[in-house]
N, C-alpha and C positions, 0 to 999 in steps of 0.2 A: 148584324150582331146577334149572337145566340140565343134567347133567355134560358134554357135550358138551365138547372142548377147543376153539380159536378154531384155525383153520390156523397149519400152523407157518411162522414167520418164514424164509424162505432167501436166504442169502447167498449173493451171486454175484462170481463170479470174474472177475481182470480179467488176463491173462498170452499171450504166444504160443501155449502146449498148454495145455488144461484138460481133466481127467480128468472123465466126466461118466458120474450112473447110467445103466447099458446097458438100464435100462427106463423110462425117464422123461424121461431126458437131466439130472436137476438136478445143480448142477454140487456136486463132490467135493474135488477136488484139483487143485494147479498140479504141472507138470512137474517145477519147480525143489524141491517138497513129496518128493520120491525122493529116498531113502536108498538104497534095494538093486531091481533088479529082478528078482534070482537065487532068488527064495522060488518054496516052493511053498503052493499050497492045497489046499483041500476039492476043486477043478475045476479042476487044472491050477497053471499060471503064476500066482505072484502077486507084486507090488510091496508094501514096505516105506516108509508114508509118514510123516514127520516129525510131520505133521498133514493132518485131514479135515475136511470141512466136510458141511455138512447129514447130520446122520448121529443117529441113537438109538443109545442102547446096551441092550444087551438083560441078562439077569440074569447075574452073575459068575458061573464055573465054571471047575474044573480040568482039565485036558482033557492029556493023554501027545499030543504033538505030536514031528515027527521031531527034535527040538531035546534032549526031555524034556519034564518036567513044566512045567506052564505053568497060571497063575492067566487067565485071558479073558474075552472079554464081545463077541459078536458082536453087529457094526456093519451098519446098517440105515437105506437112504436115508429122510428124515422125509418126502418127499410120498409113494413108493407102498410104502414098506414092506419092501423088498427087502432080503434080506442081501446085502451086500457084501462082508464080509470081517469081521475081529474087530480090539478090541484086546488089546493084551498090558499085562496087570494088572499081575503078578508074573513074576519067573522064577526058578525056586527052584537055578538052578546059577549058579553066580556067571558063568562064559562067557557065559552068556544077559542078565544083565541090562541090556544096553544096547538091547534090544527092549522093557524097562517104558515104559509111555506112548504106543510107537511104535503104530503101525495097519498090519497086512495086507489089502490090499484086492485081492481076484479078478482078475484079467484078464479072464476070462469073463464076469464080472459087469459091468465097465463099457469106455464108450467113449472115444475120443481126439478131441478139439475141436482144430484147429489155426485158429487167427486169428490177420489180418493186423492188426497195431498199427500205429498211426500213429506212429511216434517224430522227436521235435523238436518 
């Protein structure tokens, strides 16, 4: 029997900006998907996204972030594998937990798509 997984399924985005991996280009997130752009990361500048698309998650860990203590799971484009940024698991200070569920994703890590829609 094979183990081999079958390629993974990607969803693509359909909005004026789309956030796309800065190694791959597969698409990530809509413009309208930001919460905050005032975060920082591992490399810099990072955005606060509502939701992400084509992304693995990697193994949960606690990790002392500028926030505090923080439950995570670094986020990872599914075609080439690249960390992008993490999500927020848990947040163990009550201030913090409107970041559970959200996603940090890199600035450094990804690119900015602007298209022109047809509207009407």
């Amino acid at each position: 029997m094979d183990d081999q997984k079958p390629p993974a399924h990607q969803v693509y985005l359909t909005a004026d900006q789309i956030y796309t991996c800065g190694n791959c280009h597969a698409h990530l997130g809509r413009n309208e998907d930001i919460i905050s752009k005032g975060f920082q990361g591992r490399h810099g500048r990072a955005y606060l996204f509502k939701t992400v698309h084509n992304i693995a998650l990697g193994p949960k860990e606690d990790r002392v972030l500028m926030t505090g203590l923080h439950s995570v799971a670094d986020i990872a484009c599914i075609v080439c594998q690249s960390v992008v940024g993490w999500i927020y698991i848990y947040a163990f200070e009550d201030s913090q937990k409107y970041k559970e569920g959200k996603y940090i994703v890199e600035k450094a890590k990804i690119s900015k798509e602007n298209f022109w829609l047809q509207k009407g």
